[in-house]
C-alpha positions, 0 to 999 in steps of 0.5 A: 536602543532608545528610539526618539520619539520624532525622529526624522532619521528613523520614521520612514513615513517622512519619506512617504509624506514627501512622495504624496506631496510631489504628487499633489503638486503635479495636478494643476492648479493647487486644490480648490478646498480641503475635499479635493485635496484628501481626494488627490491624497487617496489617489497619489496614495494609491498609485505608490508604487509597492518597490517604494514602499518596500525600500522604505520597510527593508531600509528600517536595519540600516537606518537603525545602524546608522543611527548607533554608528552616530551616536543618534546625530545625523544620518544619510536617511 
């Protein structure tokens, strides 16, 4: 199977990025420099629920089987 090289529909990490993100917009007010925002990034990393994570490894078959069942188009994921 030929995997693109950036595709969104196959990289679980997208859904990762997302997380962080939400969790970064939850400490108010939005990070005063770029320390205190890698410091926010290790703690919503850290406090990632493991079931999270799992998901996103155990979805990776059905992520690859939608993607042949639509030819590479878009998926669902």
């Amino acid at each position: 199977m030929l995997w693109p090289a950036n595709s969104p529909d196959l990289n679980p990490i997208e859904h990762m990025w997302d997380e962080l993100c939400r969790g970064v917009q939850q400490h108010p007010p939005p990070p005063a420099n770029l320390g205190q925002l890698l410091q926010w990034l290790q703690q919503e990393w850290n406090g990632v629920p493991r079931a999270f994570i799992c998901n996103l490894i155990h979805s990776m078959l059905q992520r690859c089987v939608q993607y042949l069942a639509h030819n590479g188009g878009h998926t669902r994921f």
